[in-house]
DRENDO-1510 file (C-alpha; in Angstrom, 1 decimal, always signed):
<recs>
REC; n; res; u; v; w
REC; 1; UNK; +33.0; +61.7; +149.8 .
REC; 2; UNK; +30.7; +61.3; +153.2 .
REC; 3; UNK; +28.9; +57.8; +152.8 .
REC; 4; UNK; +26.2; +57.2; +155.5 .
REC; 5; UNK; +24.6; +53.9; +155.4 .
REC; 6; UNK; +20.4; +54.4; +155.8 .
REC; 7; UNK; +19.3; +50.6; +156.7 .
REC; 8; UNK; +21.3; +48.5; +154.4 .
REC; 9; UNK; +22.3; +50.9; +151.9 .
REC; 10; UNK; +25.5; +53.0; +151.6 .
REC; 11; UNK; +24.4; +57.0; +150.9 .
REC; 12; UNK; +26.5; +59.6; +149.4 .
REC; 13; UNK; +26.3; +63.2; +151.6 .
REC; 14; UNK; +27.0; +66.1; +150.6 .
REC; 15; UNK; +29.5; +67.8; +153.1 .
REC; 16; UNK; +29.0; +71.1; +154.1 .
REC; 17; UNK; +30.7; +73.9; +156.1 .
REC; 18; UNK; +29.5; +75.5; +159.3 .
REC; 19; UNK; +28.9; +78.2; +157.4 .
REC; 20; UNK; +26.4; +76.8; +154.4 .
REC; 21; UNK; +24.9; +74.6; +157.1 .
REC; 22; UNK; +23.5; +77.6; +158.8 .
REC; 23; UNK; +22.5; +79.4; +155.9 .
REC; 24; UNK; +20.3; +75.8; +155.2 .
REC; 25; UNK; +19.1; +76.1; +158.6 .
REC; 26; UNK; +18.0; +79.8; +158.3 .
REC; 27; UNK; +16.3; +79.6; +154.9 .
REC; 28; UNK; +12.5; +79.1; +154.8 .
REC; 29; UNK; +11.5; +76.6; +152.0 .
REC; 30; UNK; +8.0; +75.2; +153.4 .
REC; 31; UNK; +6.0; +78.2; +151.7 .
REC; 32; UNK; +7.2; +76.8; +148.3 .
REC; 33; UNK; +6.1; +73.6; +149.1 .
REC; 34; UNK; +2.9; +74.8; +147.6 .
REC; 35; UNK; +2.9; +73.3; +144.7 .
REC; 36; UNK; +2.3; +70.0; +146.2 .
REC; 37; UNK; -0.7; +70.5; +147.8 .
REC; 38; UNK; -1.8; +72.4; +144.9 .
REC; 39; UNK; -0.3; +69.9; +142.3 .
REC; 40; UNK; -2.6; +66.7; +144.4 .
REC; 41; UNK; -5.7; +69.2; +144.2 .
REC; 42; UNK; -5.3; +69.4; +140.5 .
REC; 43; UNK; -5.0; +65.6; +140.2 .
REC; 44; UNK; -8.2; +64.9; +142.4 .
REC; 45; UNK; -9.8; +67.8; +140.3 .
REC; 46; UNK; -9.1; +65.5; +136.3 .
REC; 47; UNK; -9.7; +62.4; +138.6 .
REC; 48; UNK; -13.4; +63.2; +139.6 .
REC; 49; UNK; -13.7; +65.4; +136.6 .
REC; 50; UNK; -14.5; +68.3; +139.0 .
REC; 51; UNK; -16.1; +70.8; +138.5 .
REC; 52; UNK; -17.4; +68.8; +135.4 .
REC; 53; UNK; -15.8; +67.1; +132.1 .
REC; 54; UNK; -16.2; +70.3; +129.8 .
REC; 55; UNK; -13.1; +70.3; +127.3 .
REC; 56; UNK; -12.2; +74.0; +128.5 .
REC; 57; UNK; -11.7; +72.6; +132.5 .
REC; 58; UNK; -9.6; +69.5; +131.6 .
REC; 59; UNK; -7.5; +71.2; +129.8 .
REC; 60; UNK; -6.8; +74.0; +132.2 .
REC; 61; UNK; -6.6; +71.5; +135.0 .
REC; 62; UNK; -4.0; +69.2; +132.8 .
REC; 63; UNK; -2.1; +72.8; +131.9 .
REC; 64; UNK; -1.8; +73.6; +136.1 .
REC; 65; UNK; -1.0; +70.4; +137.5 .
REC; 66; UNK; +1.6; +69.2; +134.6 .
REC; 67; UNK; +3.1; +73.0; +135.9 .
REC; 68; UNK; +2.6; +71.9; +139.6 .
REC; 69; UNK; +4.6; +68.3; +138.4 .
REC; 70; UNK; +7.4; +70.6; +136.5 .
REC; 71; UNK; +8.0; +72.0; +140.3 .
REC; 72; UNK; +8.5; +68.2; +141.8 .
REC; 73; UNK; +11.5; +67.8; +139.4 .
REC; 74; UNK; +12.9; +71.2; +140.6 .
REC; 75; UNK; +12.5; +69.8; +144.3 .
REC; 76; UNK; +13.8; +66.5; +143.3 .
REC; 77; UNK; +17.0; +68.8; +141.8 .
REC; 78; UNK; +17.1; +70.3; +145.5 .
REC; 79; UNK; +17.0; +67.1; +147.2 .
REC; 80; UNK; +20.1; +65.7; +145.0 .
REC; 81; UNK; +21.9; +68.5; +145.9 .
REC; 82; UNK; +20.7; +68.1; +149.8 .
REC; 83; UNK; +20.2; +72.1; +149.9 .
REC; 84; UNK; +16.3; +71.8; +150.2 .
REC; 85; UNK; +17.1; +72.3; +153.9 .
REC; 86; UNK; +19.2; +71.6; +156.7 .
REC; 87; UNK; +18.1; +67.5; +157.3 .
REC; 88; UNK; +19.5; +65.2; +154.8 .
REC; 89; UNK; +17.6; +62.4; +155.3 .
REC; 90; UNK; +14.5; +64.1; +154.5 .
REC; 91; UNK; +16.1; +65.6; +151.0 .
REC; 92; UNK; +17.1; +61.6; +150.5 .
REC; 93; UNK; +14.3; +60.5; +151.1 .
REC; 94; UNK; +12.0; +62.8; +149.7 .
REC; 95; UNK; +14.1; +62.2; +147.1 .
REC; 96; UNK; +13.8; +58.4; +146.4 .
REC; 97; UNK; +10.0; +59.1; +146.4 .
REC; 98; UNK; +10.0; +61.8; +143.4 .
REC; 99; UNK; +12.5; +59.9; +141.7 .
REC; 100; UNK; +10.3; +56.5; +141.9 .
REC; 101; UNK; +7.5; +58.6; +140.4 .
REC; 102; UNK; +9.5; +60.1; +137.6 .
REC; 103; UNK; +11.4; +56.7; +136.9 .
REC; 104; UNK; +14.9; +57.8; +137.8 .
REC; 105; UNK; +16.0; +56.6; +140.7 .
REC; 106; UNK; +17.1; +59.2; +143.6 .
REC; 107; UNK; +21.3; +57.4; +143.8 .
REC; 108; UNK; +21.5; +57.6; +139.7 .
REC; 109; UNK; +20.6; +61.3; +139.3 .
REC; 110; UNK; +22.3; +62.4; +142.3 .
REC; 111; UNK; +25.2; +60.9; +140.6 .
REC; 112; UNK; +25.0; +62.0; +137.2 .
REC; 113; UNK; +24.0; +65.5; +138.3 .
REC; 114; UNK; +27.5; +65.5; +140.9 .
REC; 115; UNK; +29.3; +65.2; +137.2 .
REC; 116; UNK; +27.2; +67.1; +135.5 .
REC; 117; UNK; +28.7; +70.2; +137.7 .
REC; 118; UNK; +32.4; +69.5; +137.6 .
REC; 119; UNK; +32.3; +68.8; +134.0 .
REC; 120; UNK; +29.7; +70.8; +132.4 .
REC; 121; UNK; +29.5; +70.8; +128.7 .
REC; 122; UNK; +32.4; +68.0; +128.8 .
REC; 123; UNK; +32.1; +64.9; +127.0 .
REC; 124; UNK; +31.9; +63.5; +130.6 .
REC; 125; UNK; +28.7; +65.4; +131.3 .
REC; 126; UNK; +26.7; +62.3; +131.4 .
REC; 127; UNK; +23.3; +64.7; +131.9 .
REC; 128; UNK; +23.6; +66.5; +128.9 .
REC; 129; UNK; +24.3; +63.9; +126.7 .
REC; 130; UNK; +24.1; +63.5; +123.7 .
REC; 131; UNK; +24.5; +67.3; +123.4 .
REC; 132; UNK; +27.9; +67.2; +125.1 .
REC; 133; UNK; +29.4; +63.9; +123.1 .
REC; 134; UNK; +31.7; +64.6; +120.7 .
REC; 135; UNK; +31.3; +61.4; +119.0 .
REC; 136; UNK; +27.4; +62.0; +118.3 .
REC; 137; UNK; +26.8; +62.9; +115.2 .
REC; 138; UNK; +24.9; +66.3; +114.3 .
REC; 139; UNK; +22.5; +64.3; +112.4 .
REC; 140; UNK; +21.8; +62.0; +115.3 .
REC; 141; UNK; +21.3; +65.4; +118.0 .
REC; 142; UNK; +19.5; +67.5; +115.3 .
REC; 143; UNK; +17.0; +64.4; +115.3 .
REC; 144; UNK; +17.4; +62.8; +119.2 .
REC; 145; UNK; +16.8; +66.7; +120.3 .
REC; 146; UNK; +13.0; +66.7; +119.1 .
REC; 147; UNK; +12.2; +63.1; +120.8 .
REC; 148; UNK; +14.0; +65.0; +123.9 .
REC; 149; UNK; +11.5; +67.7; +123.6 .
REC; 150; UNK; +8.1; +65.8; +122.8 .
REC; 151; UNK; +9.3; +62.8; +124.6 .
REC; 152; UNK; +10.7; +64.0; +128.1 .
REC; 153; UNK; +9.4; +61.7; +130.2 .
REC; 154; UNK; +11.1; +58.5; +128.6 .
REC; 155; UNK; +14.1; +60.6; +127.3 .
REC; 156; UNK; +14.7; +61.5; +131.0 .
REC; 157; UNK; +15.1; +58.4; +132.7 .
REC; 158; UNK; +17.2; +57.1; +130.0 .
REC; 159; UNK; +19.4; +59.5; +129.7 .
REC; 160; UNK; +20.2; +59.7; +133.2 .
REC; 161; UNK; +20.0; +55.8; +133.6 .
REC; 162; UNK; +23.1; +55.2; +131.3 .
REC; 163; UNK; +25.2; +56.1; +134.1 .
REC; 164; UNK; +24.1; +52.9; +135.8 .
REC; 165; UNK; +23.6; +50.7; +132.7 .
REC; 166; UNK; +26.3; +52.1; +130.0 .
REC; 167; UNK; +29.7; +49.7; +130.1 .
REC; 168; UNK; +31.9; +52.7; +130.8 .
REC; 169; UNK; +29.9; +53.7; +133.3 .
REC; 170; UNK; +32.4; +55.6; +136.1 .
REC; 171; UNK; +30.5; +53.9; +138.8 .
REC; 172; UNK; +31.5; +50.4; +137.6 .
REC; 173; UNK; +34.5; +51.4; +140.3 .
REC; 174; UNK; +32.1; +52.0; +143.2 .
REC; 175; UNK; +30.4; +48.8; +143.9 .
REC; 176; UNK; +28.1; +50.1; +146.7 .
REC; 177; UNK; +26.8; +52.8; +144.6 .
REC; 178; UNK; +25.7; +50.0; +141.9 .
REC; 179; UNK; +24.2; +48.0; +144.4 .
REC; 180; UNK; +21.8; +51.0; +145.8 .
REC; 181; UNK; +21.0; +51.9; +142.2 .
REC; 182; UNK; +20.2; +48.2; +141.3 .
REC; 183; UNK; +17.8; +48.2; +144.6 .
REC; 184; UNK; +16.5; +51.6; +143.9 .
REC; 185; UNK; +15.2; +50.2; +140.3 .
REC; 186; UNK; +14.0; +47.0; +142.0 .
REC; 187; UNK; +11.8; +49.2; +144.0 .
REC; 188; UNK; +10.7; +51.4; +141.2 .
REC; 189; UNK; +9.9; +48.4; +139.2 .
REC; 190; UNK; +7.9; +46.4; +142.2 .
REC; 191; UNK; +6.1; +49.7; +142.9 .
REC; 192; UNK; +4.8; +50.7; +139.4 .
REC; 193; UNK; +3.9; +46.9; +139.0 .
REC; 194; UNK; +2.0; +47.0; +142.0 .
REC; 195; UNK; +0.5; +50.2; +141.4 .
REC; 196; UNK; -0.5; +49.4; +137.5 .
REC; 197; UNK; -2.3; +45.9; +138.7 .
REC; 198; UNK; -4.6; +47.9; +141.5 .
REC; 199; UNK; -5.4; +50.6; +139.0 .
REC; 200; UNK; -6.4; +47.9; +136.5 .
REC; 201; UNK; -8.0; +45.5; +138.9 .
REC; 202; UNK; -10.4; +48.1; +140.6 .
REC; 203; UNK; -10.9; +49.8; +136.8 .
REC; 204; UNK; -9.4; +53.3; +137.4 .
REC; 205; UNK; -6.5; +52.9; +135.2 .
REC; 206; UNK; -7.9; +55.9; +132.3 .
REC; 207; UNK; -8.7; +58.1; +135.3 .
REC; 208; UNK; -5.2; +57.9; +136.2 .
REC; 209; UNK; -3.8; +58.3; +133.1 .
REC; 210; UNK; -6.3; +61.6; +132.7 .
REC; 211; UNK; -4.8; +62.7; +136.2 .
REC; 212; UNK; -1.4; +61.7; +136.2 .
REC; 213; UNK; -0.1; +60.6; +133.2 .
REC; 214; UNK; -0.8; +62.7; +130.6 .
REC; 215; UNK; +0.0; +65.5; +133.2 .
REC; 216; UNK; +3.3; +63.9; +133.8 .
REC; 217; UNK; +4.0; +63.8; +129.7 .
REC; 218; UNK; +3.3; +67.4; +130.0 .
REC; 219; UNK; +5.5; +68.1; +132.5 .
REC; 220; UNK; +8.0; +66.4; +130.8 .
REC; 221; UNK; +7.7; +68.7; +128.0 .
REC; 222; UNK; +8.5; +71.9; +130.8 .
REC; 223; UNK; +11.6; +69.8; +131.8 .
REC; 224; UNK; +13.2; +69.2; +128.6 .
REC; 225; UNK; +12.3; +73.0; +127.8 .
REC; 226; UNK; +13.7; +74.2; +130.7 .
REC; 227; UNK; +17.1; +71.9; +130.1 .
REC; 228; UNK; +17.6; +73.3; +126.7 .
REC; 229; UNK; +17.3; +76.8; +128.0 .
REC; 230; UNK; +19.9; +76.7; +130.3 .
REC; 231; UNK; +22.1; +75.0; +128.5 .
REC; 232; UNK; +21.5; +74.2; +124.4 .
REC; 233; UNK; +24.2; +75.9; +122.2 .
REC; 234; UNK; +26.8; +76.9; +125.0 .
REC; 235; UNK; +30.2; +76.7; +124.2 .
REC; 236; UNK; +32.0; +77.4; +127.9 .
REC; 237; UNK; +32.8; +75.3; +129.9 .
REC; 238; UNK; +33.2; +77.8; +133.3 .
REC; 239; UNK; +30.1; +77.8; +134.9 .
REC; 240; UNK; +29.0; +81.3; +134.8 .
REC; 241; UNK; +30.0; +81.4; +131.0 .
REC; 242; UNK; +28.6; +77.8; +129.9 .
REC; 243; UNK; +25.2; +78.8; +131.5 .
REC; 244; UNK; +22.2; +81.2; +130.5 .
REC; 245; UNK; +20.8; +82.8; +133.6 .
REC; 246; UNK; +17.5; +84.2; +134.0 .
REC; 247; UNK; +17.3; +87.6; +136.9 .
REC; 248; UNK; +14.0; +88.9; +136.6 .
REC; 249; UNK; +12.0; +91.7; +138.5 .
REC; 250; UNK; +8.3; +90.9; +136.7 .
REC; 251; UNK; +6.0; +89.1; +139.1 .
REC; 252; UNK; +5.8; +85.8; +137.3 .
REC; 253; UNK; +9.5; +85.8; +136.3 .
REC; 254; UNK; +9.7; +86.1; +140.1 .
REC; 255; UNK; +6.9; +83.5; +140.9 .
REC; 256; UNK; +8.0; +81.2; +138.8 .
REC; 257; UNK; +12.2; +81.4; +140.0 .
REC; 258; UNK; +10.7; +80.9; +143.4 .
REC; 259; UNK; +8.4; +77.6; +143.1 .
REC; 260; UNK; +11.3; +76.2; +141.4 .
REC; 261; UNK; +13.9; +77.0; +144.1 .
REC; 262; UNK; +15.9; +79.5; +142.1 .
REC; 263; UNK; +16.8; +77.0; +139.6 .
REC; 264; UNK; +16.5; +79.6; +136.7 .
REC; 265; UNK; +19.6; +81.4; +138.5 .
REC; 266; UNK; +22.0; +78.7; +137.1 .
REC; 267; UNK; +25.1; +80.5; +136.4 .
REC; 268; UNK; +25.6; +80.9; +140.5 .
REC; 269; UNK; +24.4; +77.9; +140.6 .
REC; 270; UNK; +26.4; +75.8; +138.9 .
REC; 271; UNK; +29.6; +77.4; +140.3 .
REC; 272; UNK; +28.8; +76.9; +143.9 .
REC; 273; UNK; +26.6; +73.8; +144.0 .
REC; 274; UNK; +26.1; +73.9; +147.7 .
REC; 275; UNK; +24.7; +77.4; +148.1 .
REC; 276; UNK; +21.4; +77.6; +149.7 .
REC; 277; UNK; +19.2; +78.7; +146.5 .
REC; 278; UNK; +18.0; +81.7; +148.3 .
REC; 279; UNK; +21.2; +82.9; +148.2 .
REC; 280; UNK; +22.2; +82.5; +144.3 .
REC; 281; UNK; +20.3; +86.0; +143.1 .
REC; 282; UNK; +23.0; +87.9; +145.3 .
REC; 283; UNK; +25.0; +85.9; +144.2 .
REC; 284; UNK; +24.4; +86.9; +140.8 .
REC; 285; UNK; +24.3; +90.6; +141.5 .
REC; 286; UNK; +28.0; +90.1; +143.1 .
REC; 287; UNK; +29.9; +88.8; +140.0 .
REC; 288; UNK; +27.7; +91.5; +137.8 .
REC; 289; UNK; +29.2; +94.4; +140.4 .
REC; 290; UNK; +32.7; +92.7; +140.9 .
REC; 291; UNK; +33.1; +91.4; +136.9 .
REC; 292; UNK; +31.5; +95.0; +135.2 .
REC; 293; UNK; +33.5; +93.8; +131.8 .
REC; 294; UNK; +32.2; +90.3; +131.6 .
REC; 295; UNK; +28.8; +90.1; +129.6 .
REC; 296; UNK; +27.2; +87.2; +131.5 .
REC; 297; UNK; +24.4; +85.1; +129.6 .
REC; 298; UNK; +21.8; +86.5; +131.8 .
REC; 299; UNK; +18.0; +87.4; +130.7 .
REC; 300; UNK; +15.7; +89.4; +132.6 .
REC; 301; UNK; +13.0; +86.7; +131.3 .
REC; 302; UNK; +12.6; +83.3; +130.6 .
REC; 303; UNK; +11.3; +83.8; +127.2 .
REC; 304; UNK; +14.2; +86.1; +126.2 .
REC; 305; UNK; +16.4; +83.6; +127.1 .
REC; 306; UNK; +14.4; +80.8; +125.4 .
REC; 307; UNK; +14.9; +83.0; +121.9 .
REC; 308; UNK; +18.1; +83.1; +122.6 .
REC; 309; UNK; +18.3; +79.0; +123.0 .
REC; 310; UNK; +16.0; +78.1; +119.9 .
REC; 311; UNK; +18.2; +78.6; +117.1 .
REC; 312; UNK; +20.9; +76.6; +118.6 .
REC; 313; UNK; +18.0; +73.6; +119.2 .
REC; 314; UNK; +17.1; +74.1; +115.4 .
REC; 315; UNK; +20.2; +74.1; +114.0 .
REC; 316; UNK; +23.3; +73.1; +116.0 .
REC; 317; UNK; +21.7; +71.2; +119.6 .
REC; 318; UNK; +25.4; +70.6; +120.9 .
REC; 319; UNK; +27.3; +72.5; +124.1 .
REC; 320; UNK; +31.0; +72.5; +124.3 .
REC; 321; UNK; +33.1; +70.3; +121.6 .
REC; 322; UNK; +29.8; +69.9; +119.3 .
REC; 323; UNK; +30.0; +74.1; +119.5 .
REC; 324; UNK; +33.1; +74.8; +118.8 .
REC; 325; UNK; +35.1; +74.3; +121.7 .
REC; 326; UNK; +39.0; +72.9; +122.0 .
REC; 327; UNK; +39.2; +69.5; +124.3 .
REC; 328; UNK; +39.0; +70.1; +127.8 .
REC; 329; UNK; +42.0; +70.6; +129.6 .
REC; 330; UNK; +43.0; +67.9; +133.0 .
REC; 331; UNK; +41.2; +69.0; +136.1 .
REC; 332; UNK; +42.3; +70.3; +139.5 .
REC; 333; UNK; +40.6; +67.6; +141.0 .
REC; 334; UNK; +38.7; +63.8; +140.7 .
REC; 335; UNK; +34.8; +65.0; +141.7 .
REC; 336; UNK; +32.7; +62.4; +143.3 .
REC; 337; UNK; +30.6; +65.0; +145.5 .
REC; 338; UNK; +29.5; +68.2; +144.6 .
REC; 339; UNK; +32.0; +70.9; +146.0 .
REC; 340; UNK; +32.1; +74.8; +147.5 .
REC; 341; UNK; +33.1; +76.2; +143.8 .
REC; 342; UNK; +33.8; +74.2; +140.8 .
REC; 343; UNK; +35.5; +77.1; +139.6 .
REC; 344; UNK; +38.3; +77.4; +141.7 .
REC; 345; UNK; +38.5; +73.5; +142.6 .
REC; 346; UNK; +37.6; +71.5; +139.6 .
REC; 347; UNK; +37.8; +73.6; +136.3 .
REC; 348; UNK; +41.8; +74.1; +134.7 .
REC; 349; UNK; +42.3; +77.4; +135.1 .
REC; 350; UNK; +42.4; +77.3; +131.0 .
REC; 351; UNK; +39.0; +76.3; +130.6 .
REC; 352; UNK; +37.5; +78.7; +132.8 .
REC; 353; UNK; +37.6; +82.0; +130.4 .
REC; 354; UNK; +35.2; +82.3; +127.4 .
REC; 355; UNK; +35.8; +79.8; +124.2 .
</recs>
């Protein structure tokens, strides 16, 4: 694993070849950088109350902005990954900013997510827990799953925060990572303390939770919607198996795959976690050609694969072991950095066939 130190603190890179660098170089991602201008226009628009406090315009403006906020976390995915483009400083530290204002810390889910792609649907996929623990019980998920859904924003940051805090933590090895974590919170902390006090002091604190907050609770709502799609009720644990995938060729399908960096295309992305996101619809397209026998969880739309999801988030909320699955065989190889293709490198070549 690269480890650059940025000031005082050490910082995981992703290493990448010649060739993936220059496909980050070559890719244009500032046109879906949109929604951030247009995300800080709908916050000003709830904040003044513009163009006036009629029911029928909050809402609408609550409805676009918690949308725009949806798109940070899909940037803050690209920025773990360091695929948002070819400088890694500015995914890091782009990064640490959305993380700070979504209350996980850029170093913890840049670390969870790395295990969350060598081991998906494992009982050491710390991201999808408690969906991927074998020792949860389906009482527990049946009822954690709705607090997950309603709840996002809180669920979120503590789900991905046992990594740091839980006692068999796998970064209780790595002493540097700890420390950056631990400062990262400290930060966090400082800056919402700071930030809650001014609000309060100058008497602006319910505009901001009208513009940002419940916005934000939205948001988290899309997230945790968006996280059960992709992944509720899947029993594989190969990527392209253990994934739905949404191709679609209607404009929003299409709108909405692009403001979130191609995120929707997970299957190709969760076997090669350092292809540039452009790239992971071809991608796509190339197993479907090359593989003509393999029926591939794919959906032309979001929805379709959302019906597919909901009866597994009803009735069974659970991936791999709590589906079905036999224990996971030992991998090729010890992850701590996401690699070219967990496929070929990571997965035991009898894990990576449908269960």
């Amino acid at each position: 694993m690269a480890v650059k130190r940025m000031g005082s603190e050490p910082v995981s890179l992703t290493t990448f070849t010649p060739e993936e660098l220059k496909k980050l170089e070559e890719k244009s991602t500032l046109p879906r950088f949109i929604f951030f201008p247009a995300g800080a226009f709908g916050i000003a628009a709830l904040a003044i109350k513009w163009p006036s406090d009629h029911w029928a315009w909050m809402t609408f403006w609550t409805f676009f902005t918690s949308y725009c906020l949806f798109c940070w976390t899909s940037c803050f995915h690209e920025t773990a990954h360091q695929t948002l483009c070819a400088s890694q400083r500015l995914s890091i530290w782009l990064g640490r900013f959305l993380g700070t204002m979504m209350w996980v810390p850029y170093t913890v889910y840049r670390e969870s997510h790395i295990r969350h792609h060598a081991y998906l649907n494992k009982p050491s996929d710390w991201e999808l827990w408690p969906y991927s623990d074998p020792n949860t019980s389906l009482t527990f998920r049946r009822i954690f799953v709705w607090f997950d859904l309603i709840l996002g924003f809180v669920t979120s940051p503590y789900i991905y925060g046992r990594i740091y805090f839980h006692p068999r933590s796998p970064l209780r090895s790595k002493p540097d990572v700890m420390r950056t974590i631990r400062n990262e919170y400290l930060f966090m902390a400082v800056w919402w303390v700071v930030l809650v006090s001014s609000l309060c002091w100058f008497g602006v604190f319910g505009d901001f939770v009208r513009a940002w907050l419940i916005p934000h609770y939205v948001a988290g709502i899309w997230q945790s919607i968006r996280k059960f799609t992709e992944h509720l009720g899947m029993v594989s644990y190969d990527p392209m198996k253990g994934t739905r995938t949404v191709v679609g060729d209607s404009w929003i399908t299409r709108l909405c795959t692009y403001l979130n960096f191609d995120i929707f295309v997970h299957g190709p992305h969760h076997r090669h976690p350092r292809v540039a996101h452009n790239e992971l619809r071809q991608k796509m397209q190339e197993y479907a050609v090359k593989h003509p026998e393999i029926e591939y969880p794919m959906f032309r739309t979001y929805f379709a694969a959302i019906r597919d999801m909901l009866p597994y988030m009803i009735k069974d909320p659970g991936v791999g072991m709590n589906r079905g699955a036999p224990p996971p065989k030992s991998e090729k190889n010890t992850v701590e950095n996401f690699v070219r293709d967990v496929t070929q490198e990571v997965l035991n070549d009898e894990d990576a066939v449908v269960v």
